[in-house]
C-alpha positions as CSV (number, residue, x, y, z in Angstrom):
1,X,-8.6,38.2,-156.1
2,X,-12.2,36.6,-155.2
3,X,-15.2,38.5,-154.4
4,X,-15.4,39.5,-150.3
5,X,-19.0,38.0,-148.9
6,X,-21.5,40.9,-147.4
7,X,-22.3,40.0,-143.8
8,X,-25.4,39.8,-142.6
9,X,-26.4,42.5,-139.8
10,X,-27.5,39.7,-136.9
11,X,-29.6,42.4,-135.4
12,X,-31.9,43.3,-138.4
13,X,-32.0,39.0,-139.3
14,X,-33.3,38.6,-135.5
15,X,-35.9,41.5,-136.0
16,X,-36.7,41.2,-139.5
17,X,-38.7,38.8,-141.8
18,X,-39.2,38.3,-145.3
19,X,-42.8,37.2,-146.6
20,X,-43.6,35.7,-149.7
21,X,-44.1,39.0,-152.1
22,X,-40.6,40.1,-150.4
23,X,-42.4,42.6,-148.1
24,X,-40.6,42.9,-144.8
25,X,-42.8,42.0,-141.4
26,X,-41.5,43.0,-138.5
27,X,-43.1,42.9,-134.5
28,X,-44.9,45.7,-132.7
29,X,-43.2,47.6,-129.8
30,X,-44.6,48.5,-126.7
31,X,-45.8,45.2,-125.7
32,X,-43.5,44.0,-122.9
33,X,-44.4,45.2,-120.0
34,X,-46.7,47.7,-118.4
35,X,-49.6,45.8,-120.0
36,X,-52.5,46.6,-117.3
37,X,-52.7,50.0,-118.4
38,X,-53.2,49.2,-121.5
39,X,-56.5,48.0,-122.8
40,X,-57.5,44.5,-124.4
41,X,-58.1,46.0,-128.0
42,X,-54.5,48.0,-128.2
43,X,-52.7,44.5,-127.3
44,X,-54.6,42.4,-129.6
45,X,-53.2,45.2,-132.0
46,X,-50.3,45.0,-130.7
47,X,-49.9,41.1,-131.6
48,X,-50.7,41.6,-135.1
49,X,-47.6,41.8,-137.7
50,X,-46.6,44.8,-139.0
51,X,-45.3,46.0,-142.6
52,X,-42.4,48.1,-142.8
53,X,-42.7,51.0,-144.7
54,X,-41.2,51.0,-148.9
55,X,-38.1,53.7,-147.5
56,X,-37.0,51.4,-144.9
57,X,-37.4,47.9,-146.3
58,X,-34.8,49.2,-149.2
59,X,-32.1,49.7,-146.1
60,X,-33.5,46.4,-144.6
61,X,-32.4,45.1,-147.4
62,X,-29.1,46.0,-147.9
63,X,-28.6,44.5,-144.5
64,X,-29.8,41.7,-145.4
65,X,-28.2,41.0,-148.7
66,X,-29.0,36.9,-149.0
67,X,-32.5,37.0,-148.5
């Protein structure tokens, strides 16, 4: 009997991004709405990419099993 494929989680692949050294980048939250109460240096934080920590890149990747 073949091998069954492991699906990709389409939630974690829309969220999630591989770099180069297989780190995981992911987005910033809190930067939708409610922006004018917020001052100019926390959203040009905000816009930067983040790292995810070691613990949750290994269940990244388990969700992500082809990349």
């Amino acid at each position: 009997m073949p091998k069954m494929k492991l699906k990709t989680k389409k939630g974690v692949k829309k969220r999630f991004s591989f770099s180069k050294k297989n780190k995981v980048k992911r987005d910033h939250a809190n930067k939708g709405h409610l922006k004018a109460s917020k001052n100019a240096k926390r959203k040009r934080n905000l816009r930067k990419i983040a790292v995810v920590c070691k613990s949750e890149t290994k269940i990244i990747k388990t969700l992500m099993p082809y990349n």
